[in-house]
C-alpha positions as CSV (number, residue, x, y, z in Angstrom):
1,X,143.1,115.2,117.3
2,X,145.2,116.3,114.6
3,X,147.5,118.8,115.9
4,X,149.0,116.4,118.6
5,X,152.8,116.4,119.3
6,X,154.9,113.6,118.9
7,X,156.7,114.4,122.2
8,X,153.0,114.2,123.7
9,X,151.6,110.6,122.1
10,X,155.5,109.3,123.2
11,X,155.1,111.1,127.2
12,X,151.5,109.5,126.9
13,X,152.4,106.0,125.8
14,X,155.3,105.9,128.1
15,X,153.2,107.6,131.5
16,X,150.1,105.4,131.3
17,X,151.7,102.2,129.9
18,X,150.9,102.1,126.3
19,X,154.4,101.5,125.1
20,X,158.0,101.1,126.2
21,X,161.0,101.1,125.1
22,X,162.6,97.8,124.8
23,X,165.6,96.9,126.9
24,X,164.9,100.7,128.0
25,X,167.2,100.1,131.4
26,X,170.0,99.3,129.2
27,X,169.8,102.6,127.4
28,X,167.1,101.1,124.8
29,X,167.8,100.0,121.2
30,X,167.1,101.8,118.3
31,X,163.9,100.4,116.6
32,X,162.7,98.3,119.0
33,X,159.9,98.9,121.7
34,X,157.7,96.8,124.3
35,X,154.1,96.7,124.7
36,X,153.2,98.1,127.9
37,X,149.5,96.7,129.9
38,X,147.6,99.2,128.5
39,X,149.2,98.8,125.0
40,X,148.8,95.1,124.7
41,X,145.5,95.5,125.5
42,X,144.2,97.8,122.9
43,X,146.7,95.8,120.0
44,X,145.0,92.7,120.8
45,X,141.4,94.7,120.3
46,X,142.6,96.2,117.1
47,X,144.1,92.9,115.9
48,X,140.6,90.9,117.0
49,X,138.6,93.5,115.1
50,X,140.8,93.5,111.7
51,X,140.7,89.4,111.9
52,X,137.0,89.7,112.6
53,X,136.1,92.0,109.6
54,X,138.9,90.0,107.1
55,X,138.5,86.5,108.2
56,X,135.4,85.9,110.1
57,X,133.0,87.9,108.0
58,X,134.2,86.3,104.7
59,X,133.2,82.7,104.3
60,X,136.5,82.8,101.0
61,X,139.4,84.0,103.6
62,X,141.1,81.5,105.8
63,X,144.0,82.0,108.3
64,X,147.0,80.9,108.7
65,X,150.3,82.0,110.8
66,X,153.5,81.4,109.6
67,X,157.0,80.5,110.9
68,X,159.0,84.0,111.3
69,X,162.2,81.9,109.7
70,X,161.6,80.2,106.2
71,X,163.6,78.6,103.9
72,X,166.3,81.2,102.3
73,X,165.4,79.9,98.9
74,X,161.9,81.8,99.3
75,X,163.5,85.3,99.8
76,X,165.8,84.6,96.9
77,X,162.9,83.6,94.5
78,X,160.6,86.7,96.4
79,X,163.2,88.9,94.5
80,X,164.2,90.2,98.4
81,X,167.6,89.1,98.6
82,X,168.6,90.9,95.7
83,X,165.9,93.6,95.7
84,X,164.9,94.5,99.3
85,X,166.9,97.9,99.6
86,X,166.5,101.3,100.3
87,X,168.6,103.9,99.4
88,X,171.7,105.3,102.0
89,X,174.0,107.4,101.8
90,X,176.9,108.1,104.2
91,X,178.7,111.2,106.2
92,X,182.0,111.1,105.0
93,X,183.6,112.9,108.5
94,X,181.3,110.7,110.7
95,X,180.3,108.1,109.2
96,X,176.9,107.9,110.3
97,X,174.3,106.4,107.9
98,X,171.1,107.7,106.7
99,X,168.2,107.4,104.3
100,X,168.9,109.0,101.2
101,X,165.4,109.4,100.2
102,X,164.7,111.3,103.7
103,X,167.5,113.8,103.7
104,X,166.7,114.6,99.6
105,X,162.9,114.9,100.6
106,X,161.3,112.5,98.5
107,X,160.0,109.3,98.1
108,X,161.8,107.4,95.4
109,X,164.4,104.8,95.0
110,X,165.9,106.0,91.9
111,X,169.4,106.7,92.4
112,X,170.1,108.8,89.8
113,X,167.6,110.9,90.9
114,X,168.5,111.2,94.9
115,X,172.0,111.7,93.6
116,X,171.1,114.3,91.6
117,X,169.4,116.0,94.4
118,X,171.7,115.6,97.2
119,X,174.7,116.7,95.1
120,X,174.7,119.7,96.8
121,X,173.3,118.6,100.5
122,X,175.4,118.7,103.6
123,X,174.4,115.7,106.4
124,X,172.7,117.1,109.2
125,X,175.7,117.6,111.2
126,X,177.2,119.8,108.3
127,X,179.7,117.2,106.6
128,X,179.7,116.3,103.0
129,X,177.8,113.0,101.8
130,X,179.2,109.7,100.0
131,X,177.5,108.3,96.9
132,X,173.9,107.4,97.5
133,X,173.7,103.2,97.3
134,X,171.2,100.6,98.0
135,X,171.0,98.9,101.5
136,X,169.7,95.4,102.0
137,X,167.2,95.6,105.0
138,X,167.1,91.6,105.5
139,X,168.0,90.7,109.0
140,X,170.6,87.5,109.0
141,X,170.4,84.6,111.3
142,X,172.3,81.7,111.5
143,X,170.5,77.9,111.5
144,X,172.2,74.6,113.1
145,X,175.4,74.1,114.6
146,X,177.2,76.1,111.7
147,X,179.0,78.3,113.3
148,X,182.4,78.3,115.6
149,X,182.6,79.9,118.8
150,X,186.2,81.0,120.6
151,X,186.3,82.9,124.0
152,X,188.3,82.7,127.2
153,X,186.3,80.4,129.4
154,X,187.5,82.0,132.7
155,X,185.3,83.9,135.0
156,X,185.3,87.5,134.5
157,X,183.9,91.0,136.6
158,X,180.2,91.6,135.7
159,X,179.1,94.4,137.7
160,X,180.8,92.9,140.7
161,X,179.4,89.2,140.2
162,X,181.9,86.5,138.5
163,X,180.5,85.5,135.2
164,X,181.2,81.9,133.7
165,X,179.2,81.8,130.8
166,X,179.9,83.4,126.7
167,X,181.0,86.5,126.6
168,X,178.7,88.7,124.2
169,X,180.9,90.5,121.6
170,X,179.6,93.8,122.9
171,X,181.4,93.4,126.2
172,X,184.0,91.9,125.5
173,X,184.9,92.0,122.1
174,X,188.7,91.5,122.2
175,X,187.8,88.3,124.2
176,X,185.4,87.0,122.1
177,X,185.2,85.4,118.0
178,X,182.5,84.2,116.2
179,X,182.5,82.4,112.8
180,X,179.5,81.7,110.2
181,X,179.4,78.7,108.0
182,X,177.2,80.7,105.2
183,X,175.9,77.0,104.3
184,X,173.8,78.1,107.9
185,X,172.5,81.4,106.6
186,X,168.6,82.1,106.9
187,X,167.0,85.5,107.1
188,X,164.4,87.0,110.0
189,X,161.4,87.2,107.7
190,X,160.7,91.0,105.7
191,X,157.3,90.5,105.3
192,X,154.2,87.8,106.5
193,X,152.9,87.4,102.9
194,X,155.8,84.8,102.2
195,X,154.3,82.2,103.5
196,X,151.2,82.6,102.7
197,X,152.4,82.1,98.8
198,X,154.7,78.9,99.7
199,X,151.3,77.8,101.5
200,X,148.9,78.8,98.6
201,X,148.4,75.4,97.5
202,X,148.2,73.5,100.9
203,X,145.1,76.1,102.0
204,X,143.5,75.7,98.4
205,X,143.5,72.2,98.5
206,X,142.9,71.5,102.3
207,X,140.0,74.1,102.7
208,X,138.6,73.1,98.9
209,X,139.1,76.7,98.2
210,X,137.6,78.0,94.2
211,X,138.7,81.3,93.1
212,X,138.3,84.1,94.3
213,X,140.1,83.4,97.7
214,X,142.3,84.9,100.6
215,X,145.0,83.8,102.8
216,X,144.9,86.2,106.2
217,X,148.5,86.3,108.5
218,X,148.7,88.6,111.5
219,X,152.6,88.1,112.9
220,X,155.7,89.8,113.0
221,X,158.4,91.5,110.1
222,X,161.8,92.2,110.9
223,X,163.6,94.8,108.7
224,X,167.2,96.4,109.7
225,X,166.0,100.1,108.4
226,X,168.9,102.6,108.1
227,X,167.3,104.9,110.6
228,X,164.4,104.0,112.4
229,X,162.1,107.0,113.6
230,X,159.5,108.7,114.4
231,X,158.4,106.2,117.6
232,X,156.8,103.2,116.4
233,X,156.2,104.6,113.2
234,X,159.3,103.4,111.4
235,X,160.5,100.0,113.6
236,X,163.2,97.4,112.7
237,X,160.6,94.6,114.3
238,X,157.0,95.1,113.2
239,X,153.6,93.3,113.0
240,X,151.3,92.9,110.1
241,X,148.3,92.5,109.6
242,X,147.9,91.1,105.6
243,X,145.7,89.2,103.4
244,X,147.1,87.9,99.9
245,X,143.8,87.9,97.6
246,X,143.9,85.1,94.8
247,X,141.6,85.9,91.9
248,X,141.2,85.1,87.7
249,X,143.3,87.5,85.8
250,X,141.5,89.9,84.5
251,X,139.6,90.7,87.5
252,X,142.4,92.6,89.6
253,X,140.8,96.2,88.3
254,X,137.6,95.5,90.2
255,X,138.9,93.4,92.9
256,X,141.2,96.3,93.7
257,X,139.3,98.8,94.0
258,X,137.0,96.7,96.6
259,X,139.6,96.0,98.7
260,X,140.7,99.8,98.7
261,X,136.9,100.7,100.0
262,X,137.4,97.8,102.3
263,X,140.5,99.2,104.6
264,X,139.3,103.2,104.2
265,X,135.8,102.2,105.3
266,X,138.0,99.6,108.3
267,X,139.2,103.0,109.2
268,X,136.7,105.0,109.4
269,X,133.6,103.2,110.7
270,X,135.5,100.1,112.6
271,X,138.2,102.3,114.3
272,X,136.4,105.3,114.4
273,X,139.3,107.3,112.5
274,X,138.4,110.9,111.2
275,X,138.4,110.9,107.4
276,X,139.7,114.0,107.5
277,X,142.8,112.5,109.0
278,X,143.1,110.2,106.1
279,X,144.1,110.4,102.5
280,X,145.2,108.0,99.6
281,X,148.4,108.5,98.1
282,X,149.2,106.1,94.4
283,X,153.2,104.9,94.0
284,X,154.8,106.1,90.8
285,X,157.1,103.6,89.1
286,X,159.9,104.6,91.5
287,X,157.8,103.6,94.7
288,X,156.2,100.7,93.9
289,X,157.4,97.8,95.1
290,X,159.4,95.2,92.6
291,X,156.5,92.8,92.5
292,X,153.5,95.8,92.5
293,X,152.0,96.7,89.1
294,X,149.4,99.2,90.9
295,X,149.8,100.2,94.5
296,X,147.8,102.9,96.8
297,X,148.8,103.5,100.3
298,X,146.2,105.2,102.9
299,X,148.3,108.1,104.3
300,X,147.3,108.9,107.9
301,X,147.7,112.5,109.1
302,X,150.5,111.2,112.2
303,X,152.4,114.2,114.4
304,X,155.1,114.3,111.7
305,X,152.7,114.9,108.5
306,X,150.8,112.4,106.3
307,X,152.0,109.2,106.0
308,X,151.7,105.4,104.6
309,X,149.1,103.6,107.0
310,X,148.0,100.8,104.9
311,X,148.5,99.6,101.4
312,X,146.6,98.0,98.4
313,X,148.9,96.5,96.0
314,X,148.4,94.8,92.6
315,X,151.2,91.7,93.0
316,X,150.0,90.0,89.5
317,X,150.9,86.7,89.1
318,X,154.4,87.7,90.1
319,X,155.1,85.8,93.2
320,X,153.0,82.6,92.3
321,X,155.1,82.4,89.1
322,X,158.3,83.1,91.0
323,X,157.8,80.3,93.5
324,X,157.0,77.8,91.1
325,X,160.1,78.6,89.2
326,X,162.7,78.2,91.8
327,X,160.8,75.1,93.7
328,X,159.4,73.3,91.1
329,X,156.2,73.1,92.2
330,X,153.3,73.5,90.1
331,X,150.8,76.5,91.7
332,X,148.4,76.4,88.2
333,X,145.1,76.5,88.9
334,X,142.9,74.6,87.0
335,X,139.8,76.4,86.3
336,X,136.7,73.8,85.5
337,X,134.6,76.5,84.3
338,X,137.0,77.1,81.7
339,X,138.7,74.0,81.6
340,X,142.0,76.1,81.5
341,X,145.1,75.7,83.8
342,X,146.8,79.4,85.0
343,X,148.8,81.1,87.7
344,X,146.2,83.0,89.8
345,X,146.7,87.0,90.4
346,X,147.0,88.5,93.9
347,X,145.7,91.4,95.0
348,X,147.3,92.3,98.7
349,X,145.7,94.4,101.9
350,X,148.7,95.3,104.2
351,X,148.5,97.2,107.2
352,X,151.3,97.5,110.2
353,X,149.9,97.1,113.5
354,X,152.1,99.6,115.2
355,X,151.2,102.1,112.4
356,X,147.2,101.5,113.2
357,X,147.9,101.4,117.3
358,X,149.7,105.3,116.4
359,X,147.0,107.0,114.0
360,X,144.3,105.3,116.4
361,X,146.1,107.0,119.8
362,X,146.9,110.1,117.7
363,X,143.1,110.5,116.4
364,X,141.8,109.5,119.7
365,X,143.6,111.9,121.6
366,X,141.9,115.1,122.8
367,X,142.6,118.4,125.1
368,X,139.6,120.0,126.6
369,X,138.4,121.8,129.2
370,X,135.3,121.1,131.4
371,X,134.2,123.1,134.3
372,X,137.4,125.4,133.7
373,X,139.6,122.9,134.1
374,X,141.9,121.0,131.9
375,X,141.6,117.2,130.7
376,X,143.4,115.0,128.5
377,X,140.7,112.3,127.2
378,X,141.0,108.9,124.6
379,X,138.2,109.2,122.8
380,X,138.3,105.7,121.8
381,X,135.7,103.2,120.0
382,X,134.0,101.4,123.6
383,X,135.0,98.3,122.0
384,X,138.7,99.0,121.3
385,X,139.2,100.9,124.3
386,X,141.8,99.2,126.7
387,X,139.5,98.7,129.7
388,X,135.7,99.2,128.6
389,X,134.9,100.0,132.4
390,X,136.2,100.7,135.9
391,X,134.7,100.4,139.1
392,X,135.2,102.5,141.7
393,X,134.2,102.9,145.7
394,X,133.7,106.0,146.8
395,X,135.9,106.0,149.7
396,X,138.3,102.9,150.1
397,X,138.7,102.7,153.7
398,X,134.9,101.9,154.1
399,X,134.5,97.8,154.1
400,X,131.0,98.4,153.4
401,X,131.3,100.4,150.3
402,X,134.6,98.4,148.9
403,X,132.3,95.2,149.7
404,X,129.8,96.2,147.2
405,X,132.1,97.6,144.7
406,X,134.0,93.9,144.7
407,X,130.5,92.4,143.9
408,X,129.9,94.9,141.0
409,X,133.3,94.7,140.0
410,X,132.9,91.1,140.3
411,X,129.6,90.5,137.6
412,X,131.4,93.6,135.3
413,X,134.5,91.3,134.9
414,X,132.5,87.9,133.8
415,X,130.5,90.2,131.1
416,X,133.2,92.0,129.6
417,X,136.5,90.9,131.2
418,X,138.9,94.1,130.7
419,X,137.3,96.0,133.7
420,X,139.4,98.0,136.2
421,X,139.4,98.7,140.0
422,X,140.4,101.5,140.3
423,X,140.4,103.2,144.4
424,X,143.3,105.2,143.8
425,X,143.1,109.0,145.1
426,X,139.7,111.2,145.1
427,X,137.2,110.6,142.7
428,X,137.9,113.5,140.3
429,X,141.3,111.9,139.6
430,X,140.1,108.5,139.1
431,X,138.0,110.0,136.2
432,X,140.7,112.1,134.6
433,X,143.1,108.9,134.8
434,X,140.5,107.2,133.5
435,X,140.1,109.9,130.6
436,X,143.1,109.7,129.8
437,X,143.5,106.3,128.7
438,X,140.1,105.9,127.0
439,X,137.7,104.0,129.4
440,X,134.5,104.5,128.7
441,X,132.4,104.2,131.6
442,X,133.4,104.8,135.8
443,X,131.0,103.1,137.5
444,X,131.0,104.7,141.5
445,X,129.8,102.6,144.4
446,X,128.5,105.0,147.0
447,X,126.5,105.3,149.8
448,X,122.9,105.2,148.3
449,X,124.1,101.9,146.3
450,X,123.4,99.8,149.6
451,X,120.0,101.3,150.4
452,X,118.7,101.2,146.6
453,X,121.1,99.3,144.8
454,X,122.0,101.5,141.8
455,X,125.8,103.1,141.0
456,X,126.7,106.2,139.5
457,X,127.9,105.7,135.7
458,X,129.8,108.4,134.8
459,X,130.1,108.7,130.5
460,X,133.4,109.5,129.3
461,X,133.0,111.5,126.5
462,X,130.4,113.4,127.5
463,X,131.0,113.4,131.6
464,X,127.6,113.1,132.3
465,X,126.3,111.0,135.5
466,X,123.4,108.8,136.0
467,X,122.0,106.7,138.2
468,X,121.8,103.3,137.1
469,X,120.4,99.8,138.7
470,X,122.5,97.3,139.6
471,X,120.9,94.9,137.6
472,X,120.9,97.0,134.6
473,X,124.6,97.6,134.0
474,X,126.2,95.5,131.9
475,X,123.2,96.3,128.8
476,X,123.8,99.8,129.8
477,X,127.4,99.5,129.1
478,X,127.0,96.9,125.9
């Protein structure tokens, strides 16, 4: 559904357990959000299927899964210390920060440009703006015992308790001092794909890998955006799901375009996503990336317009040469065809799994009305869908029927393992729960079940109910 609220995907995550938000009884942090039961769920499906269709069904991709902290030298020769930025720009009376790009209304990085545009822009609470500058979005950690550490070792008043232990700077911060040796200074990883370059050559040589061939990494990004937004849409800690693609030059027009069709068919016929929700947008020279010669982003029609979903990008030979630069190492590939030595071309598929969890609840999600009364249903793929089943007595305080239910419930669970019992409240509001977090199938255990052995399986897209044997339920279901 296309027309869906924000405010309504964020009251559904948060109502049904799709998605929290992290550290939410401390008043929450900006950026950052938790995985509810229902959320984890349907991640892991849409993880399983993208590692399924990239690295499973593709006898040249092989996986790998990266440490999130990395040597610093690897950012430097990246070109993201010095070039991971986006534009900000500052509220001169508040000081609060924000994207420049965002409050000038397009998507460029050019500075002379956003300056130009903003010249005569208030901030949204009305005050005049500072010079737009770049921001760095790399997140700093410290390694080793580098640092030193000062605070008053007596117990103080925590919420009535007496607290012995370091006093966080945020609580305390006249009571507390830390100092960084900057010989201990690592970064939180931007991106996956960095190691997947640095490990180009162990995954080549270990897996006998010829040209063309892909490196796969599913695992998480940390970036310290100037003003996160828009839900899990725009996150300071993210998962991706991306696959560096290391080909012959000279290939990377074709190639491209095949792994373009790859993620808009992905979309479409493995997720079930509307193509009518879905467009393809190409970066000028002031969007692409500083190591893209070609990028095309998938736009996804989210609550707050179209926007990126998941990205092709043409990385040359930029990387590969850049890490064999600054380490030393050779990365040439030697070619036996040819008898010629060269630094392979990448062609990269990168898609945010927070990004793909919102366009799939957002196109999933449905308002209709059946019988004259109002439902809110998931219309999700069976096989992404957080539980594919739930079981069901008809009445819970009858040992017979909740006997019976257990024993379907029971064979369900060793077929398909993400089945629910579900005995809460009358049976028309087990099937609008139900509904509304995408289970397919309600199976009901009732009182013709013990003289003839067959359920009631209700379809969730269609609410229609049949009878159904016992015996014959899981291949109905599969």
């Amino acid at each position: 559904m296309s027309d869906v609220s924000l405010e309504t995907i964020v009251s559904l995550c948060k109502r049904r357990g799709f998605v929290f938000q992290a550290s939410e009884i401390y008043g929450g942090l900006a950026g950052f959000y938790d995985y509810g039961p229902l959320g984890v769920e349907l991640v892991n499906n849409l993880k399983q299927e993208w590692w399924k269709a990239m690295v499973r069904e593709h006898d040249n991709i092989f996986g790998i899964d990266g440490a999130i902290i990395q040597n610093p030298k690897l950012w430097e020769a990246s070109g993201h210390v010095a070039g991971f930025t986006d534009p900000l720009v500052e509220d001169t009376v508040t000081h609060k920060r924000y994207r420049a790009d965002h409050l000038a209304g397009k998507d460029t990085n050019n500075i002379e440009e956003l300056t130009e545009l903003l010249k005569d822009k208030k901030s949204p609470d009305g005050n005049p703006l500072g010079p737009v500058r770049t921001f760095n979005m790399m997140m700093k950690t410290f390694i080793g015992p580098t640092s030193e550490e000062e605070f008053e070792p007596e117990a103080y008043d925590v919420g009535g308790d007496k607290y012995t232990g370091p006093i966080v700077e945020a609580v305390y911060p006249e009571r507390y001092l830390i100092q960084y040796d900057p010989t201990g200074l690592a970064y939180l990883r931007p991106e996956t794909a960095g190691s997947i370059f640095t490990n180009y050559d162990n995954v080549r040589e270990t897996m006998r890998a010829k040209l063309p061939f892909g490196v796969a990494q599913i695992g998480k990004a940390f970036r310290n955006e100037i003003s996160p937004r828009d839900f899990i849409f725009r996150v300071r800690e993210l998962e991706q799901m991306e696959m560096q693609y290391f080909i012959k030059p000279g290939e990377q027009e074709k190639i491209y375009q095949e792994w373009r069709d790859f993620a808009w068919s992905f979309l479409i016929e493995r997720l079930g996503i509307d193509e009518k929700n879905l467009q393809w947008h190409e970066h000028d020279d002031n969007e692409r990336a500083h190591y893209a010669a070609a990028a095309h982003d998938i736009y996804f029609k989210y609550p707050q317009g179209f926007k990126e979903l998941w990205g092709t990008h043409n990385r040359t030979d930029y990387d590969l040469k850049a890490h064999q630069k600054v380490s030393g190492k050779d990365l040439e590939y030697f070619d036996e065809g040819s008898r010629k030595k060269f630094i392979p071309y990448v062609i990269e598929s990168s898609v945010g799994v927070g990004r793909m969890l919102m366009a799939v609840l957002v196109d999933a999600y449905h308002e209709e009305e059946i019988n004259g009364e109002k439902r809110v249903v998931l219309k999700l793929k069976p096989e992404l869908a957080p539980y594919r089943v739930a079981v069901s007595p008809l009445l819970k305080n009858k040992p017979e029927l909740v006997a019976k239910a257990k024993e379907v419930y029971d064979m369900l669970r060793k077929e398909f393992g993400n089945v629910m019992w579900d005995d809460n409240g009358n049976i028309g509001k087990r099937y609008r729960r139900q509904d509304e977090i995408g289970t397919p199938y309600c199976v009901t255990i009732d009182f013709d079940t013990l003289n003839d052995d067959t359920v009631t399986i209700r379809n969730r897209d269609t609410t229609e109910q049949n009878r159904v044997s016992v015996s014959s339920l899981a291949p109905h279901i599969s």
